[in-house]
N, C-alpha and C positions, 0 to 999 in steps of 0.2 A: 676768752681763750681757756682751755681747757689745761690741767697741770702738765699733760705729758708734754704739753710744749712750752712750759716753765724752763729747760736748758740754753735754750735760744736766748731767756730775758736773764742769767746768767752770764751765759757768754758774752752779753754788752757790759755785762759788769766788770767779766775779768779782763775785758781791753780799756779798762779805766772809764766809762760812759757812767754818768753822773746826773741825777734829776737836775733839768734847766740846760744841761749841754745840749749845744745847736748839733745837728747830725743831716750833712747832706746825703740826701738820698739822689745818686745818678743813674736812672734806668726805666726802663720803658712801662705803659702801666701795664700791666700783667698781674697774674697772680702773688708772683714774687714782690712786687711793688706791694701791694694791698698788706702781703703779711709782714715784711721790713717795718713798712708804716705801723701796724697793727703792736711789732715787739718794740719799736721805737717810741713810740708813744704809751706804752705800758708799764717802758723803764722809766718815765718821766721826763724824760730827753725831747727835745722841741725838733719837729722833722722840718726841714730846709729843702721842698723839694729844689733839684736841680733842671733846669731846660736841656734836654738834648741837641738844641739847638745852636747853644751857646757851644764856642770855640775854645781852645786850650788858653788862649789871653783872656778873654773874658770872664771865666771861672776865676783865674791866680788874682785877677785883680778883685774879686769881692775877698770881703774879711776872712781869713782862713777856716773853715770848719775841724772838729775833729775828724779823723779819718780810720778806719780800721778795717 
């Protein structure tokens, strides 16, 4: 990744995202998917994709993720 898009691995910082924090990712794969993944895993933070598949119970009962 290139610096000019070093604000994006910032802004995980200033919502409190911490190398090893789990970060579910819920969204379809697209481009937007690819580069989440791409500044999630840059900040050091372990990505958790999510199933679109799965229902609003299904998600609340896995371990809680951070969220931002």
């Amino acid at each position: 990744m290139s610096t000019s898009q070093s604000p994006s691995i910032h802004s995980l910082e200033a919502e409190g995202i911490t190398k090893k924090d789990r970060i579910g990712l819920f969204c379809i794969n697209s481009g937007s998917f690819a580069i989440a993944y791409a500044y999630i895993v840059k900040s050091g933070a372990v990505v958790v994709p999510v199933s679109l598949l799965l229902n609003r119970k299904e998600i609340v009962y896995r371990k809680p993720l951070k969220t931002f």
